[in-house]
Structures are given as C-alpha cells and as structure tokens.
C-alpha positions as CSV (number, residue, x, y, z in Angstrom):
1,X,84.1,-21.0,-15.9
2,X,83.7,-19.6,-12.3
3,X,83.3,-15.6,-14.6
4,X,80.6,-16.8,-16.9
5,X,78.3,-18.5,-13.8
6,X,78.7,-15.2,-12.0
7,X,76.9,-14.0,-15.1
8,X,74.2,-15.7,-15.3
9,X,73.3,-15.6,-11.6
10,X,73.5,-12.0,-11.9
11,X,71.3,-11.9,-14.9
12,X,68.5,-13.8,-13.1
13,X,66.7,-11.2,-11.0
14,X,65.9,-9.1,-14.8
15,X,64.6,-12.7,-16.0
16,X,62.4,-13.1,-12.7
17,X,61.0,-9.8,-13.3
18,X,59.9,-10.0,-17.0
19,X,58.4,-13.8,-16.1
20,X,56.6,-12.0,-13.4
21,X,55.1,-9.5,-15.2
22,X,54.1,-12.0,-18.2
23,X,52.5,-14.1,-15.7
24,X,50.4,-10.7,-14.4
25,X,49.6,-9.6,-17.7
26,X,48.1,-12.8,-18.7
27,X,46.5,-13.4,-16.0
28,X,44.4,-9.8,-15.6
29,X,43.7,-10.2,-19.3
30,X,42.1,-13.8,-18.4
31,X,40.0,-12.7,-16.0
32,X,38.5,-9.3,-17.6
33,X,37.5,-12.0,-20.3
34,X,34.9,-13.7,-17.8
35,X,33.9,-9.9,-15.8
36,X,30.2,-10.3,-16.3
37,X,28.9,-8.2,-19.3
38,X,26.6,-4.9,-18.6
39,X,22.8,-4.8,-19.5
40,X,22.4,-1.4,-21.6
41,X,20.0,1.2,-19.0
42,X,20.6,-1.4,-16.0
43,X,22.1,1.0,-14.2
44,X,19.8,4.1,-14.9
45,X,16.7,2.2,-14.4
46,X,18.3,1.4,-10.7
47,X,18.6,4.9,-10.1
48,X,15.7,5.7,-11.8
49,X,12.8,6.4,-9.0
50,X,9.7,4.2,-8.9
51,X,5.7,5.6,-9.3
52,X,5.7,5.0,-5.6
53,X,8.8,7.2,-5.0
54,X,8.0,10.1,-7.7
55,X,4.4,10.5,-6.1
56,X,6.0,10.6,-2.6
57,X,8.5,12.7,-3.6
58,X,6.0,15.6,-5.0
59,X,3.4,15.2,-2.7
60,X,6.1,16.1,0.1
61,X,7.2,18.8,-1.5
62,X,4.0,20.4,-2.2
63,X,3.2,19.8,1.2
64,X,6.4,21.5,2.1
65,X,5.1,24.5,-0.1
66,X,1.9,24.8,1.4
67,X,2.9,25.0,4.6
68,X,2.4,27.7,6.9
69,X,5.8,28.2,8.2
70,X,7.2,28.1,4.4
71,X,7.4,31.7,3.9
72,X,5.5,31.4,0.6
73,X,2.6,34.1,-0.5
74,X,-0.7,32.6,0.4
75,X,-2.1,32.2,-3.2
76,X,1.3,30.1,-3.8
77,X,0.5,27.9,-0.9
78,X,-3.4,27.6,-1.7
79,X,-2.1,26.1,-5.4
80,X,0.7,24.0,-3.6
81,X,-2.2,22.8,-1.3
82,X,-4.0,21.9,-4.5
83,X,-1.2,20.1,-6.1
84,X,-0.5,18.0,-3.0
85,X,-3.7,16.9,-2.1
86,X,-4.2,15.2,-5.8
87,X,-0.2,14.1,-5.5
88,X,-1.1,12.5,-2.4
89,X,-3.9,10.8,-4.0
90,X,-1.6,9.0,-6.6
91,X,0.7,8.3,-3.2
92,X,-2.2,6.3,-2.0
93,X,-2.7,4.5,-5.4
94,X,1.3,3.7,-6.3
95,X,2.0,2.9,-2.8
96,X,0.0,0.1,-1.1
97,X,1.7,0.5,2.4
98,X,1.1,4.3,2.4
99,X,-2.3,4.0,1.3
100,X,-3.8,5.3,4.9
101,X,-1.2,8.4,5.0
102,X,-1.9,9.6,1.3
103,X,-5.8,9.4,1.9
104,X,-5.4,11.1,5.0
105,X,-2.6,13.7,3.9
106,X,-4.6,14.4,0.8
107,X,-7.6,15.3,2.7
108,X,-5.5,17.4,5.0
109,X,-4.5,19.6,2.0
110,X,-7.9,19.9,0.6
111,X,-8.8,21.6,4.1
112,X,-5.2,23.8,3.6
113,X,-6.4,24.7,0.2
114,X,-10.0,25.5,1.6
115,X,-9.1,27.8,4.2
116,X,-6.4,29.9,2.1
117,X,-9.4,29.4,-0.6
118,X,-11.7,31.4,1.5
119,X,-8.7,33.8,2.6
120,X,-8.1,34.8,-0.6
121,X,-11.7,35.0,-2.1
122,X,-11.2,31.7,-3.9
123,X,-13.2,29.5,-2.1
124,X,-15.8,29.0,-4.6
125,X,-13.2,26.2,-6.5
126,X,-15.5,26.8,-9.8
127,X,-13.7,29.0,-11.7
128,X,-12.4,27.5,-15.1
129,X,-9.3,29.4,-14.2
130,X,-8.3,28.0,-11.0
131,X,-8.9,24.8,-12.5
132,X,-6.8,25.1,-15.1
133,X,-3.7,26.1,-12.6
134,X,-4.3,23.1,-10.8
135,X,-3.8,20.8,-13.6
136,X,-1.0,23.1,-14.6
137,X,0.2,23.0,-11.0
138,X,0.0,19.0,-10.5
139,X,1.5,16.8,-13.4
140,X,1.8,13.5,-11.5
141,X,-1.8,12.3,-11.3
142,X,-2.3,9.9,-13.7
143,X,-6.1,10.2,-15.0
144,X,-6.2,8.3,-18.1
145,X,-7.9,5.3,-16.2
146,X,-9.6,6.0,-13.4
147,X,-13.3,6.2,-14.5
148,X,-13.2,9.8,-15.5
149,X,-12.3,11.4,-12.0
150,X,-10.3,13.9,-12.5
151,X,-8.8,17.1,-10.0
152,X,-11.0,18.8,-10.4
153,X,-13.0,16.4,-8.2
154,X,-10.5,17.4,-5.1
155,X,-11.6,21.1,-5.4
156,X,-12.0,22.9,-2.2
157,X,-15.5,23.8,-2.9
158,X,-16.7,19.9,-2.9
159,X,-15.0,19.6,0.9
160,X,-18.6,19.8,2.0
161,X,-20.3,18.9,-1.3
162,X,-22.8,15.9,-1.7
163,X,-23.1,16.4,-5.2
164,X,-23.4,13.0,-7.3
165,X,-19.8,12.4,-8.0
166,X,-17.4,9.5,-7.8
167,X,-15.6,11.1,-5.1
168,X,-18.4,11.1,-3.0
169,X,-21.0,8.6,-4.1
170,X,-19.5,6.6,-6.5
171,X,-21.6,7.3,-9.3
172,X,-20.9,6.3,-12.0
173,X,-18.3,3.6,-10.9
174,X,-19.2,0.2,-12.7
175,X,-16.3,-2.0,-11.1
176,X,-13.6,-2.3,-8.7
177,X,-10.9,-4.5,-8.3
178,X,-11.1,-4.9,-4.2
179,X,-12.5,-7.5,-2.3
180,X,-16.1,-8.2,-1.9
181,X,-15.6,-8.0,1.9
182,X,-13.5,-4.8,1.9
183,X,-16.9,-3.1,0.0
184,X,-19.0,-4.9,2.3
185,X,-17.3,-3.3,5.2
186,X,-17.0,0.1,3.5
187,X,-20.8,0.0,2.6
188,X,-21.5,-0.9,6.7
189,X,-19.6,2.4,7.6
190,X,-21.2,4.8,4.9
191,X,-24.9,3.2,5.7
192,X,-23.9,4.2,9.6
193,X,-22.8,7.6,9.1
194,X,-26.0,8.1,7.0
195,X,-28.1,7.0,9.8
196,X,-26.0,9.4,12.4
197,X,-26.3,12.0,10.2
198,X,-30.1,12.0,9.6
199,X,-30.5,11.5,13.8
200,X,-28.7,14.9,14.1
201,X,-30.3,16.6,11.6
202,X,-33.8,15.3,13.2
203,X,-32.4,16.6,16.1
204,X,-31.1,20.7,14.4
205,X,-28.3,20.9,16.9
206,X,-25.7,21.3,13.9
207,X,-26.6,23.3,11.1
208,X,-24.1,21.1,8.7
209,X,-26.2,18.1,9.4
210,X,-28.4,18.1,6.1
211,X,-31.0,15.3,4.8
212,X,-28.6,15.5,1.4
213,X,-25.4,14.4,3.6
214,X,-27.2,11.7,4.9
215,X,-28.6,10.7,1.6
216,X,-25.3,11.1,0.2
217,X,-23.9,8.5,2.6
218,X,-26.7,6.2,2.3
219,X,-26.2,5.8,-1.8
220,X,-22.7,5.2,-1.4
221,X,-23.6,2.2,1.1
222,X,-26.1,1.1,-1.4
223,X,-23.8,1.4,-5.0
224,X,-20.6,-0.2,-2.3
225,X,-23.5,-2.8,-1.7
226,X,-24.1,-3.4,-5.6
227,X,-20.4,-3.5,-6.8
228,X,-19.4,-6.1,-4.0
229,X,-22.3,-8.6,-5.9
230,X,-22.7,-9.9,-2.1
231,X,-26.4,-11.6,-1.6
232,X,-28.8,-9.3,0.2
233,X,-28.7,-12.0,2.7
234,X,-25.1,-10.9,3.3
235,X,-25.5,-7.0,3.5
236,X,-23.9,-6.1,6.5
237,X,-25.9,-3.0,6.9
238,X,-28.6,-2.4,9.7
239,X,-31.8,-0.5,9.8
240,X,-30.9,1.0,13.1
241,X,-27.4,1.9,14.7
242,X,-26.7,2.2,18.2
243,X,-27.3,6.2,18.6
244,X,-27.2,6.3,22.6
245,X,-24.0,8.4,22.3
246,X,-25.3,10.7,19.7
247,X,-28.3,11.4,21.8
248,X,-26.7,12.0,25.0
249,X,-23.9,14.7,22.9
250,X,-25.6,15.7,20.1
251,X,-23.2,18.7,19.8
252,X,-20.4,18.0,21.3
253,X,-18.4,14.3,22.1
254,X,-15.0,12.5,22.8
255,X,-13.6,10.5,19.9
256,X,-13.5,7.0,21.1
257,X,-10.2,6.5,18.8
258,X,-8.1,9.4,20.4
259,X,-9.9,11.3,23.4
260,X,-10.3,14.8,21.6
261,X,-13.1,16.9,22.0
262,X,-15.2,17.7,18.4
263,X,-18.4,18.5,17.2
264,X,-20.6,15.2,17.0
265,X,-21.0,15.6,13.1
266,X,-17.3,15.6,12.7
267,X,-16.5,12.8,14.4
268,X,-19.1,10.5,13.0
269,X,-17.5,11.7,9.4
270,X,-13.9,10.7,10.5
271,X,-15.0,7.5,12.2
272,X,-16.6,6.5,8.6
273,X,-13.3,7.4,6.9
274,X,-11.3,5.5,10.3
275,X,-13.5,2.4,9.1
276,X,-13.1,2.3,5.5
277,X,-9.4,2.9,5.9
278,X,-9.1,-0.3,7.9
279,X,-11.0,-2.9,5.4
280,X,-8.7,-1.1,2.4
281,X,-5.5,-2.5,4.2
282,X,-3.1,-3.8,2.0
283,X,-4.5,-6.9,1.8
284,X,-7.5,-5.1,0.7
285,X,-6.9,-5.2,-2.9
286,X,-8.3,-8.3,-5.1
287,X,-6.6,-11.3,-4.8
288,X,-6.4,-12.8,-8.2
289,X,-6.5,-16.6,-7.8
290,X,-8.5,-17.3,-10.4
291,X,-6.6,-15.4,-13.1
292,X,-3.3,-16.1,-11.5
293,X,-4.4,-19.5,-12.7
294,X,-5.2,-19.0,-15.9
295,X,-2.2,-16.7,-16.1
296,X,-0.2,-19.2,-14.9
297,X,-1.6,-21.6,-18.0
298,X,-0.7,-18.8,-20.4
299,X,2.9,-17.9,-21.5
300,X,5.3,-15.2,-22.5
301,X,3.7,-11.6,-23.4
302,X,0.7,-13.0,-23.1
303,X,0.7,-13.9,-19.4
304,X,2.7,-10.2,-18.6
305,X,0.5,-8.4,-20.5
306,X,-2.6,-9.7,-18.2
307,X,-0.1,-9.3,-15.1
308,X,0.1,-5.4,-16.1
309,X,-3.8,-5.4,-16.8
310,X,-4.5,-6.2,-13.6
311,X,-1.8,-3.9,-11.5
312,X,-3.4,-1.1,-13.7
313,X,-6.8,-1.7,-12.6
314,X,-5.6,-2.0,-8.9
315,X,-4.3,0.7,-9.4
316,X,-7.3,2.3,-10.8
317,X,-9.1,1.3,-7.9
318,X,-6.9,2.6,-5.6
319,X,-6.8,5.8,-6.8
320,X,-10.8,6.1,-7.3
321,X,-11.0,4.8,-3.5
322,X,-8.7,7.2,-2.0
323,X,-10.1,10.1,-3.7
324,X,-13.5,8.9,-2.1
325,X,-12.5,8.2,1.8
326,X,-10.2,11.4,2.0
327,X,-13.2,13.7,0.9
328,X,-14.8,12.3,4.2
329,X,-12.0,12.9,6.2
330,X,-12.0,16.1,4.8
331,X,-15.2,17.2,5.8
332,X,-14.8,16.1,8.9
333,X,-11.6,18.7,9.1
334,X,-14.5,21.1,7.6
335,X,-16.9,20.4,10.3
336,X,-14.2,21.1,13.1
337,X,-12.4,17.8,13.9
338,X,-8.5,18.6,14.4
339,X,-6.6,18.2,11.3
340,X,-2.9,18.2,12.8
341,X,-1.0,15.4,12.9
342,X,-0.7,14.3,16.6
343,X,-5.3,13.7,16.3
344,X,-4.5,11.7,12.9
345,X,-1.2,9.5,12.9
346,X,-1.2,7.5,16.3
C-alpha cells in the first residue's frame, strides 16, 4: 500500500503540468476570440498624411530648393521658387492655423522667383514655356474650384502688376464663403492703401506710385464692398485717411508694426496685407449656422454631402484670398520692404 501511494504522489507534478497548460491554452484562445477586429485601410489612412500635411510638406521643400544657400543652379531655384510660392498658397487654404505664414511665405517666393527671374533673363513670366514648367514643376495646387485662378496668376511678372485679375482685384469673383465683416475690414484696408497710393503719386517722390495702383486698390475695396452685401450705410470706408505721416516722409518712413526703415510706398503695401491678414483669422471663415441647421434636419449622405460642400468652398475661398493678399505683400518686397524673416514673423 505504502509502494503504490509513493506512486501516485510522484506522478502528480506531470499531472500539474498538463492541467496547467490546458488551463493556458484555453484561456489565450478565449481571449484572442474578444481582441477587437481590424477595419481594412485603418491603419494606412493613419499614416496616410492629411491636405494640410502634404501642402506643408512640398512647400518646405521647395523652399528648401530655392534657397540661396542650397547649392542648386539658379534656373533650378527660380522654378523651385515658383513651385513653392503656389504650394504655399494651398498651405494657406488646407491649413487654417497657417493661413498668415503660407500667404506671407508664398509672397516671399514670388519675390525669390522674381529676382532669379530677372538674373536669368526670365523676368518677363509670359512665356508659354515657363508656364508650362511651372505647372509641371508644382502638382499640389488644386485648381479645379477656385474660380478659374490658376499659377499662372503667381507669375513673377504680375509682382507689380495691376492688371484686372482675381489675384489682384478680384474680378471676376462672384462669391465667397467669409464673413461679411472679415470683407468689410479687407475692403477698409484696400480703399486706404488706394488713397496713400494716389497722395504719393500726387506727390512724384516714388516713381512705383502709379494712378493704376491706386485704382487697382480702390476696385478691390469696392467688389470686397459688393460681395460682403453690407448696406452702404455700413461701408467702413472713408473719403479721406489720415496722410500726416505720408506727408511728412513721403520717401522714406518707420514701419509702425516693427521699426525698420522702407520706402513709404512699401510700407503702405504691407500694412494693407498686415490688415487683411488680421480680419482672415481663423475665425474668419463663414460660420454656417444657418445650414448647420438645416444640416442638422437632414440625415445620412445627405447631411455629409452638404458638410463636404461647404469645406470645399472654404476652402475655395481660402485659396482665392491667399493668392490675393500675398500679391500685396509681394509688391511691397518689390518696392523695397525687407522680405527676411526676422521684418515678417514677430
């Protein structure tokens, strides 16, 4: 009796460890049942970068390119300067917080592209050829939906241009989806720059001062004025500015905003794009209380589909906006204000 118990005892460590690793194996087995299943493209759409991101990501490295410490031929960087000024145009549009830096960084490399431009004998911008490797250069701008500006708009030859375009007039714009008070504001500072302009032109201390430019400034006021739909007896704009400045420096003059020296002309040109960048803040961009309502009321597709109507649109706008104030900051880089960084990003 004693031999047989000896047995068994000694056969219970071999029955401890199969019961062991039964219990294990059914319990893994039970719980990779309930592991939560995996969407299909869940994963690559996470890793997948956003509008905002790809824009970013091309307009830097155009930038980069175009640099003048990047070793790169000239003619290289003057395309590279091309492609990043309409890349940093669609950073502006995809990327609401960025929208001050793209508009400013775009007009930056229209003024890179300008200069290498007249370096390399290319500065007339009107060739179907350079045209066509720009568009070949820059395959991020989206186009399809932006009232027919394309570019082609951002050539170096329309730094200074006051031809009749969207990117500097509007024309031709029949809608925008910002704020009434955001274009009421943006209308206030083109109508002032217009009047600066045509004191200084009165005056022939700047050759660049032109009864065009002012003209030009004026009609974008007026068509801001027309697509905000305020009253007339809500048009923020004046018949006379306060010019005391201007008179007393008609050549030369402090910017108020950082202290540098530049030509008059110049600064009233960046103080016009200084003003409209701060009524297209983020919260800039149409509210949509009224059709978040009625979007609200809808359901399914339906209610997405209008969701994704108006984020294109927005998007539209931002885009045809950005293109508009960045050719005024460029021209002010044209007339002689300092385009680095330290005079721009405070």
């Amino acid at each position: 009796m004693q031999t047989r118990q000896e047995d068994r005892l000694a056969c219970s460590p071999l029955v401890a460890r199969l019961v062991a690793t039964a219990v294990t194996l059914a319990a893994t087995l039970s719980l990779s049942s309930c592991a939560a299943p995996r969407f299909v493209g869940r994963a690559e759409s996470e890793q997948a970068p956003s509008a905002c991101e790809s824009a970013y990501y091309s307009a830097s490295d155009a930038t980069a390119v175009s640099s003048a410490g990047s070793g790169w031929p000239a003619v290289r960087r003057y395309l590279a300067a091309r492609s990043a000024a309409s890349a940093w145009i669609e950073v502006a549009a995809q990327c609401t917080e960025r929208f001050s830096e793209g508009v400013i960084r775009a007009a930056q490399s229209q003024h890179t592209a300008a200069v290498l431009g007249d370096r390399l004998g290319l500065d007339d911008g009107g060739t179907s050829e350079t045209h066509t490797d720009d568009a070949q250069a820059d395959d991020t701008v989206q186009s399809d939906d932006d009232a027919g500006v394309t570019s082609a708009d951002l050539a170096p030859a329309d730094i200074t241009s006051t031809a009749a375009n969207a990117a500097h007039d509007l024309t031709g714009v029949d809608d925008l989806s910002v704020d009434a008070s955001v274009l009421s504001s943006m209308a206030l500072a083109e109508d002032r720059a217009g009047f600066v302009v045509e004191i200084l032109t009165a005056r022939g201390n700047d050759d660049d001062a032109t009864l065009a430019l002012s003209s030009m400034h004026k009609s974008a006021g007026e068509r801001l004025v027309s697509l905000s739909g305020v009253a007339p007896a809500d048009d923020p704009r004046q018949k006379t500015y306060d010019v005391s400045q201007l008179v007393a420096h008609p050549d030369g003059i402090a910017d108020p905003a950082t202290g540098l020296a530049a030509p008059t002309l110049a600064v009233a040109e960046i103080n016009c794009a200084r003003e409209e960048l701060a009524a297209l803040s983020p919260g800039g961009v149409a509210g949509t209380s009224a059709s978040s309502s009625a979007s609200s009321s809808a359901s399914g597709a339906s209610a997405s589909s209008s969701l994704n109507g108006e984020a294109r649109e927005q998007t539209a706008s931002l885009r045809l906006l950005a293109r508009f104030v960045a050719s005024r900051a460029a021209r002010a880089f044209s007339y002689g204000y300092p385009a680095f960084d330290q005079a721009l990003f405070g």
